[in-house]
KEKE-3310 file (N, C-alpha, C; in steps of 0.2 Angstrom, whole numbers, plus 5000, padded with zeros to 4 digits):
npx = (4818:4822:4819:4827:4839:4835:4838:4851:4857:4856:4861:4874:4876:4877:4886:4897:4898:4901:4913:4921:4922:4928:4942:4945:4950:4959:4968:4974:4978:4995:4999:5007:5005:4996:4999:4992:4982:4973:4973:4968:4953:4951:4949:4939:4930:4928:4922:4907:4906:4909:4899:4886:4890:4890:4901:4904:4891:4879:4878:4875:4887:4893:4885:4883:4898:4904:4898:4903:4918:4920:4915:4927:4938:4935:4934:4948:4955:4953:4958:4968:4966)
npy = (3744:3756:3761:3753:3760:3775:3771:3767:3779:3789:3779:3779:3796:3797:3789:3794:3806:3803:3796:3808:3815:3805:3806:3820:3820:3810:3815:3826:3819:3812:3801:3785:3779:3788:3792:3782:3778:3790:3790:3777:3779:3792:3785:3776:3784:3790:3779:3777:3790:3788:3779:3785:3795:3785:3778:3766:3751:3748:3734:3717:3714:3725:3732:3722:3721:3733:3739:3730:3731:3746:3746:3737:3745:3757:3750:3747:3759:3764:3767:3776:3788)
npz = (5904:5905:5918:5924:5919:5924:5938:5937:5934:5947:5956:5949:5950:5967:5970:5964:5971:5984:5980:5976:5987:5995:5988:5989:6002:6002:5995:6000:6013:6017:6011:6010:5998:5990:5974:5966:5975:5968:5956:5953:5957:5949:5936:5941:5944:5931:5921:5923:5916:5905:5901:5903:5891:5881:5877:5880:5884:5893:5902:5910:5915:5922:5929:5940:5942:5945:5956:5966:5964:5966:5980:5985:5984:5990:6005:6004:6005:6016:6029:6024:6028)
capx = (4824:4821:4819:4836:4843:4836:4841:4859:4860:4853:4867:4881:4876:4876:4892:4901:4901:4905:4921:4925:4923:4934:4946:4947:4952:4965:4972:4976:4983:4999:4999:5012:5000:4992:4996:4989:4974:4970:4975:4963:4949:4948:4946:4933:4924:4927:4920:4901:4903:4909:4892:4882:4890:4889:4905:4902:4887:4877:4876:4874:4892:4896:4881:4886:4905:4905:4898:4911:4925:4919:4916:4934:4942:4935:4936:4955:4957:4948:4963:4972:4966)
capy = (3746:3765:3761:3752:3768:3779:3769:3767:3784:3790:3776:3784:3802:3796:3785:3801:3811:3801:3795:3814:3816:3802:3806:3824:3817:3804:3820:3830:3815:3812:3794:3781:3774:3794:3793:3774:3778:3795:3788:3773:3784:3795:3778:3772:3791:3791:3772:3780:3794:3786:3776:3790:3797:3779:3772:3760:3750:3744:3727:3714:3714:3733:3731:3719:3721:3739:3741:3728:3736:3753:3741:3735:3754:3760:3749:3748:3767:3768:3770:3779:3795)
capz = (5903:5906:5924:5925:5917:5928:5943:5936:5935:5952:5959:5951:5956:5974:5971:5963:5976:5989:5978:5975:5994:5998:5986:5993:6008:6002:5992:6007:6016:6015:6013:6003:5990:5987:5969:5965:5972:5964:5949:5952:5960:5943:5930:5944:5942:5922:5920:5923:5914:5898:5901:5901:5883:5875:5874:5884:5885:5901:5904:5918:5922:5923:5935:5944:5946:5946:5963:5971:5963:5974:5987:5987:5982:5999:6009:6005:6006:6023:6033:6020:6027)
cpx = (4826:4821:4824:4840:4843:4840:4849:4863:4862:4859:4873:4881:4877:4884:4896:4902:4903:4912:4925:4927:4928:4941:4950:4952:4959:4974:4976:4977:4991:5004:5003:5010:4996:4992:4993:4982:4970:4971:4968:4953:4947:4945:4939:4927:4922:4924:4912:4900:4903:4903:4887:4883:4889:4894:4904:4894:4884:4875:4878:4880:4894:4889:4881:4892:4904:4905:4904:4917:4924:4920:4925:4937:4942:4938:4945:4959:4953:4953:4970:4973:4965)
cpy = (3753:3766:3759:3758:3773:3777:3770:3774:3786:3788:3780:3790:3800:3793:3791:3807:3808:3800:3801:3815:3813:3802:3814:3826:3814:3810:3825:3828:3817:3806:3790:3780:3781:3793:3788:3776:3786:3794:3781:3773:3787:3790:3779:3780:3792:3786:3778:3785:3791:3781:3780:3795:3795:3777:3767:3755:3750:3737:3725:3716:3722:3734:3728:3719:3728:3742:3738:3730:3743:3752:3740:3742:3756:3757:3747:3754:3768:3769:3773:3787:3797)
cpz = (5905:5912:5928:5927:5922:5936:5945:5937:5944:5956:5960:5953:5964:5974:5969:5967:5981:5988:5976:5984:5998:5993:5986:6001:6008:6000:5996:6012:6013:6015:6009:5998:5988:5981:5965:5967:5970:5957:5947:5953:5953:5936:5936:5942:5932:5919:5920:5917:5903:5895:5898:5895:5879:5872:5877:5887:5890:5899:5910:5921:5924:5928:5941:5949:5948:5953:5967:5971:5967:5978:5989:5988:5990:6003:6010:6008:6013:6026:6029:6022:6036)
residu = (UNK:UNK:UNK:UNK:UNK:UNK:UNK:UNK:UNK:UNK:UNK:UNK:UNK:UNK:UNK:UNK:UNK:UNK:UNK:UNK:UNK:UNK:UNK:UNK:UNK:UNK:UNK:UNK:UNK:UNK:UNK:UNK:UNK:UNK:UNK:UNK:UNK:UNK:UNK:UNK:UNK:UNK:UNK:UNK:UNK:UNK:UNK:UNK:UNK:UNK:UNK:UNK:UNK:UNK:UNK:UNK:UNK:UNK:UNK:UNK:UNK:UNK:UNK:UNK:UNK:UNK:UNK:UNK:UNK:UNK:UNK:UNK:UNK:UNK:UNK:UNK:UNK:UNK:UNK:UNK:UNK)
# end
């Protein structure tokens, strides 16, 4: 289970800056849907960390979905910017 964890973490530090990256980007667009995905972009940043203080558990599915919901996020925001 400690190897999960560390992995888990590892993930979101790589994923959290990437979705800072791209949400610096989106933010200094000046695109129609700018405050939909800055709005959807900081939950998607907030979801981990609430993991890492313990309100939220880890289980399968927050393993599972969690990445494809990034997956989708991006890929929707790729020509946002």
């Amino acid at each position: 289970m400690s190897v999960l964890r560390v992995l888990l973490i590892a993930f979101n530090v790589a994923l959290i800056t990437y979705l800072v990256y791209r949400l610096m980007q989106v933010y200094r667009s000046y695109g129609v849907n700018k405050g939909w995905i800055l709005t959807i972009g900081i939950f998607l940043l907030l979801l981990p960390t609430t993991i890492l203080m313990g309100f939220v558990k880890v289980s399968a599915i927050y393993v599972l979905v969690y990445p494809v919901a990034i997956g989708f996020f991006l890929y929707f925001i790729k020509d946002e910017v």
